[in-house]
C-alpha positions in Angstrom: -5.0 12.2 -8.9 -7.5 14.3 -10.2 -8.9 17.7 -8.2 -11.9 16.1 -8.0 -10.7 14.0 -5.2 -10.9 15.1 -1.9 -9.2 12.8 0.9 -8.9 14.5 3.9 -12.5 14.7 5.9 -11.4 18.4 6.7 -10.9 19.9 3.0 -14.2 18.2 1.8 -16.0 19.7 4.8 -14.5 22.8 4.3 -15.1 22.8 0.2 -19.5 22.2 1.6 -19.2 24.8 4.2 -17.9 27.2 1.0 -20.5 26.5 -1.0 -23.2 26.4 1.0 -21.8 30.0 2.1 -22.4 31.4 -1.1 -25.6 29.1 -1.7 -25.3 26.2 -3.6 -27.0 23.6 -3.4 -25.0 20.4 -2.1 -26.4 16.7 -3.0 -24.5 13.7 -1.9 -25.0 10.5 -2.8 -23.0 7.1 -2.0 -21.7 3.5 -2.5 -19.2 1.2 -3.9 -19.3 1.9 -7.5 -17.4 -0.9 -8.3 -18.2 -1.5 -12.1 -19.4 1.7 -13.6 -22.2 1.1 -16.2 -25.3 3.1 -17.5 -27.2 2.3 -14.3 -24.5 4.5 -12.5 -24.5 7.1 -15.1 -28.1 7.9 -15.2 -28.8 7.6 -11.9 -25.5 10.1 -11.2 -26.8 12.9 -14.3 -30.4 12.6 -12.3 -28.5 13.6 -9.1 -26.5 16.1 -10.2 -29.7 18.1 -11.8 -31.1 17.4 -7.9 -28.9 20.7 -7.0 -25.0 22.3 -8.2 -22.7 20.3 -6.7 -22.8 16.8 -6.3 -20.7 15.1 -4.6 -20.1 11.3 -3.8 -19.1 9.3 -0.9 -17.3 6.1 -2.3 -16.9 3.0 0.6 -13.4 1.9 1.6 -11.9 -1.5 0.4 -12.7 -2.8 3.9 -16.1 -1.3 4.5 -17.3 -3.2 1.3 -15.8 -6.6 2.8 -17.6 -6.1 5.5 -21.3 -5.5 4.8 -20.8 -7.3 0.8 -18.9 -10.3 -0.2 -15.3 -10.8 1.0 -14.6 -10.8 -2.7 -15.4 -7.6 -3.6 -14.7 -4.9 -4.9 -13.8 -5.9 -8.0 -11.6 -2.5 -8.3 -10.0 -1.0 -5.6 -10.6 2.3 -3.9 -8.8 4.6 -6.0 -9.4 3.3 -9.1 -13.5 3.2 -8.5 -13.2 7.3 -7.1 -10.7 8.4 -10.4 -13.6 6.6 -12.4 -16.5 8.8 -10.5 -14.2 11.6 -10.9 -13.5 11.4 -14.5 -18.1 11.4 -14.9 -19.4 15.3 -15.8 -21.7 15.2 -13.4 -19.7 14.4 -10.6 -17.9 17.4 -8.5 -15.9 15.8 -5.8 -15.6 12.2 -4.9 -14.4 11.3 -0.9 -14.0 8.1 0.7 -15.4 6.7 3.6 -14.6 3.9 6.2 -17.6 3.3 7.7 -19.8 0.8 6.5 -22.7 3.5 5.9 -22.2 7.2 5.2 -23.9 8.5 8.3 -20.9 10.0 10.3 -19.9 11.8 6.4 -23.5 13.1 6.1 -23.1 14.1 9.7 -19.9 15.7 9.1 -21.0 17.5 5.6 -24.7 18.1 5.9 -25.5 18.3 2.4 -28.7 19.4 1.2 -30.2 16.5 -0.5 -29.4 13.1 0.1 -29.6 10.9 -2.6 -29.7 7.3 -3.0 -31.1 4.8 -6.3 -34.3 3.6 -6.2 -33.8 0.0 -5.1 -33.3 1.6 -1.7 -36.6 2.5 0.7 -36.1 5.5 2.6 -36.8 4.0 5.7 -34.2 1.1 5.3 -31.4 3.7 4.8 -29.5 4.6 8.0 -28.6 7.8 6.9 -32.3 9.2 6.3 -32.7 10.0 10.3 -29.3 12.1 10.4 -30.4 13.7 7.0 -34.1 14.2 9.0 -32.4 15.7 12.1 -31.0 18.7 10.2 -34.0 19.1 7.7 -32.1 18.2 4.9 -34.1 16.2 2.1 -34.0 12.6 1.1 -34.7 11.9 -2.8 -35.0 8.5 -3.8 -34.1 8.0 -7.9 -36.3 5.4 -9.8 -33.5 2.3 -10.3 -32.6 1.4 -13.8 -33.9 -2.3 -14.5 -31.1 -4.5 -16.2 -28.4 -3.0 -14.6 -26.6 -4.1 -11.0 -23.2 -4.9 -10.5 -23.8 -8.3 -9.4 -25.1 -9.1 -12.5 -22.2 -8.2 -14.5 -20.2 -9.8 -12.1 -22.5 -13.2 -12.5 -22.4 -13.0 -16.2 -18.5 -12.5 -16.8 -18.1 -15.7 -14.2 -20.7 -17.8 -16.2 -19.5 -17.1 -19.7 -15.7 -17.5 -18.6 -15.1 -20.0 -16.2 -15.6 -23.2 -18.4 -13.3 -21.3 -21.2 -10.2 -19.7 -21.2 -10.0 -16.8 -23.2 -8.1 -17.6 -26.6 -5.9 -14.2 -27.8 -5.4 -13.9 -31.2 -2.3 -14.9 -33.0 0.8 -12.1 -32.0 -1.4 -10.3 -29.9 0.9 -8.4 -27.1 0.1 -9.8 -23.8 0.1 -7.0 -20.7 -0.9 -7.2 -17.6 -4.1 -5.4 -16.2 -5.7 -5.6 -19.8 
């Protein structure tokens, strides 16, 4: 598991206290980052030049169920964080259970709150706990053309009519 990975609620508290300590500037972001793709990426560099340390709150298996699709995610929660935490731009990745990240932003009061611009601040939950403590709220213009869904509706329509042919001798393994 990679460093960037924090787990416990404690250390990853801890870690912001630190750095805010010795001021840096903490911007946290979340979601279910289920299907990385440049959508993610940009929207993640943007963030990351919001401040020094950026760090992301991925939702639980569970929490997606809940407020998404009972199908999803696609990936489960610790392959989506080791993807985050491979990105750059991306300092520490923690999960969450909850199906929005207000009791996290409660608990690590970053600095800037970020979220992609297909959000309005005043639909997001988390904007009146980020408010309370005067912390700022940064919406980041969305990407057009890319949304998980979509991916996820394209791979469905150009597969599920066809299975996928391998060529001749090539080595069959699982999860490929």
């Amino acid at each position: 598991m990679s460093r960037k990975i924090i787990t416990e609620r404690d250390l990853i508290i801890n870690l912001c206290n630190s750095f805010r300590a010795v001021g840096r500037t903490l911007v946290f972001t979340n979601g279910v980052f289920d299907i990385i793709h440049p959508g993610h990426v940009e929207y993640l560099q943007k963030a990351k030049h919001l401040g020094n340390i950026l760090i992301i709150g991925v939702n639980n298996d569970a929490s997606i169920q809940q407020y998404k699709d009972r199908r999803r995610p696609i990936n489960p929660l610790p392959d989506r964080m080791e993807v985050l935490a491979a990105l750059s731009m991306v300092d520490y990745v923690t999960p969450f259970a909850e199906e929005t990240a207000v009791e996290l932003i409660k608990a690590l009061k970053p600095d800037m709150y970020v979220k992609c611009g297909d959000f309005k601040e005043e639909e997001l939950p988390e904007a009146a706990v980020v408010k309370k403590y005067n912390g700022r709220i940064r919406i980041i213009p969305y990407r057009e053309g890319y949304s998980t869904t979509n991916i996820i509706q394209t791979i469905v329509k150009r597969f599920s009519r066809t299975a996928i042919p391998l060529p001749e001798g090539a080595p069959v393994r699982a999860g490929v």
